[in-house]
Structures are given as structure tokens and as C-alpha cells.
Wavefront OBJ file of the C-alpha trace (Angstrom):
o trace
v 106.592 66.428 167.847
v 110.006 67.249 165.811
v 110.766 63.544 165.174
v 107.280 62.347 164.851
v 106.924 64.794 162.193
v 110.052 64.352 160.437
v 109.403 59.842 160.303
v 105.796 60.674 159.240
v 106.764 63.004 156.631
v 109.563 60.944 155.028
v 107.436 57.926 155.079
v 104.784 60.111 153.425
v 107.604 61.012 150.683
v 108.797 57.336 150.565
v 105.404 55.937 149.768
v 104.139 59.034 146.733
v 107.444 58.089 144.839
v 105.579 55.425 142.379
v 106.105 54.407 138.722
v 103.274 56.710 137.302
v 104.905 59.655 139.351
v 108.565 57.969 137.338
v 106.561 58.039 134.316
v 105.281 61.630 134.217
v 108.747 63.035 135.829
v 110.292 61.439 132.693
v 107.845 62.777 130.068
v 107.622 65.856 131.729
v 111.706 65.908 131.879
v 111.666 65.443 127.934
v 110.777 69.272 127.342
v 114.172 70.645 127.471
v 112.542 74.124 128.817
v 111.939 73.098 132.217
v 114.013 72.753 135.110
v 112.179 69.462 137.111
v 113.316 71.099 140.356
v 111.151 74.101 139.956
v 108.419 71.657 138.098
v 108.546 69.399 141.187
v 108.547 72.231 143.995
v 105.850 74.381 141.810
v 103.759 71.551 141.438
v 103.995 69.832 144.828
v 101.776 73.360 145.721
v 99.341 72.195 143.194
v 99.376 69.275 145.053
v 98.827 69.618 148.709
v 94.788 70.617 148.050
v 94.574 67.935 145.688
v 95.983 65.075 148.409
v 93.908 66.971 151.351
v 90.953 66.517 148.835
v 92.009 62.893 148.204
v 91.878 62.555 151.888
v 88.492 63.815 152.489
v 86.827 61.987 149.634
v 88.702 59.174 150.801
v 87.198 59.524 154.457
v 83.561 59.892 152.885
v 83.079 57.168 150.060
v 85.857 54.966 150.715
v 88.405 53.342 147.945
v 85.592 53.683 144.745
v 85.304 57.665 145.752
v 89.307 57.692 146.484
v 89.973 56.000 142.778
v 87.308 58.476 140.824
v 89.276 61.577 142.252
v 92.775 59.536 141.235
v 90.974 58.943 137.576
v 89.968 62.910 137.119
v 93.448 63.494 138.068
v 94.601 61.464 135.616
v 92.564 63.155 132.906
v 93.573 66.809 133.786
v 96.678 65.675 134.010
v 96.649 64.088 130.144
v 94.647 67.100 129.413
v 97.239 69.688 130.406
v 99.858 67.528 128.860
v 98.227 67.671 125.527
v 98.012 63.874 125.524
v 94.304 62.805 126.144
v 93.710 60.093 123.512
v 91.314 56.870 123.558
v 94.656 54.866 124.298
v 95.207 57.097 127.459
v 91.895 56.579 128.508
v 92.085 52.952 128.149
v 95.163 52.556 130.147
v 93.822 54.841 132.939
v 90.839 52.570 133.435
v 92.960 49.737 133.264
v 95.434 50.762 136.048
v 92.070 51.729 137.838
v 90.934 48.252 137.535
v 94.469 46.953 138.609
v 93.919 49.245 141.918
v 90.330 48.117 143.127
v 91.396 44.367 142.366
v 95.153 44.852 144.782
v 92.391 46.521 147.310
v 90.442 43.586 147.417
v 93.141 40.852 146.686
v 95.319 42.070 149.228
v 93.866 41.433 152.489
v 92.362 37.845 151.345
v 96.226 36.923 150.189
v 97.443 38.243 153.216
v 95.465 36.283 155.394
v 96.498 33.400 153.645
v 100.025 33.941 155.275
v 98.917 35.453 158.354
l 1 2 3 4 5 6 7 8 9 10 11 12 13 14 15 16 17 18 19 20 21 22 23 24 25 26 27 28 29 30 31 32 33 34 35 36 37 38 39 40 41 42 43 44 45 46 47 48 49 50 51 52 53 54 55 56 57 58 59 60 61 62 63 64 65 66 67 68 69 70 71 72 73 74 75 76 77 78 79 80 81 82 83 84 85 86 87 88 89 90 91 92 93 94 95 96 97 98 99 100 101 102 103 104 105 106 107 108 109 110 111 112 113 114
């Protein structure tokens, strides 16, 4: 089980590294009073409920149920930031748009090579 877990875990960290994840590690980074090592290990315990939480809602209701709990992250997120604004919002419903379409793009563009 020692290798198993240590390929499934490393392909778990591989694929969570993202752009938005980028994005807030940079804004985040910006306030001089923070070390992003204890940021990143404090908040990766924040995390684990959230992603077993993601996982369950995920089992239940699918993508659309998956993509609501990724939006009210978003927003607590933006909210604990400080930076909730109509522009935010707009941008988080966009990228939420860009997600459902890749969901349902991907297979049918896949098949086309496949």
C-alpha cells in the first residue's frame, strides 16, 4: 500500500496545482506579513473537509452540485479576502460557465480522435 499511496497522492498534488490556486498564492503572497509556507500548510487543514465535502456532493448531484460547492468556495474565499465585488462575481460565474462547457465539450472532442 506504501507505493500505491505515495503515486496516488502525488498525482492528487500534481492535478490541485491550477492557475486559480497560482492566482490566490500570488495575491495572498502580496501581504508581506505572511509566510506562504505556514499559509499553505495551515490552510491545506482548512482544506481536507472542504475536498471530502467536494467529494460527497460530487458523488450525490454530479458536476452541477460539484461546481455550486466550487462557486461558494469561491465567494468565502473573496469574502475573507476582502475582495467580493460585482466584477468578482462576474468572473466566478464566468470560469463556472467555462467548467460545465470543458465537461461537456470534452468527451464529444475526444471521441472525435478516439
Amino acid at each position: 500500500m506504501g507505493k500505491e499511496l505515495l503515486l496516488d497522492s502525488l498525482a492528487f498534488g500534481l492535478f490541485v496545482v491550477c492557475p486559480r490556486m497560482a492566482g490566490m498564492m500570488h495575491v495572498i503572497s502580496g501581504q508581506e506579513s505572511l509566510s506562504m509556507m505556514k499559509t499553505v500548510l495551515v490552510g491545506t487543514l482548512f482544506s481536507v473537509p472542504l475536498l471530502m465535502l467536494m467529494v460527497l456532493v460530487f458523488g450525490k448531484f454530479g458536476v452541477w452540485g460539484a461546481l455550486a460547492v466550487c462557486v461558494l468556495t469561491d465567494l468565502g474565499a473573496a469574502l475573507v479576502m476582502g475582495s467580493v465585488s460585482p466584477r468578482a462575481g462576474v468572473e466566478t460565474a464566468v470560469i463556472a460557465l467555462f467548467v460545465i462547457l470543458g465537461v461537456k465539450v470534452a468527451p464529444l472532442i475526444s471521441r472525435a480522435f478516439f
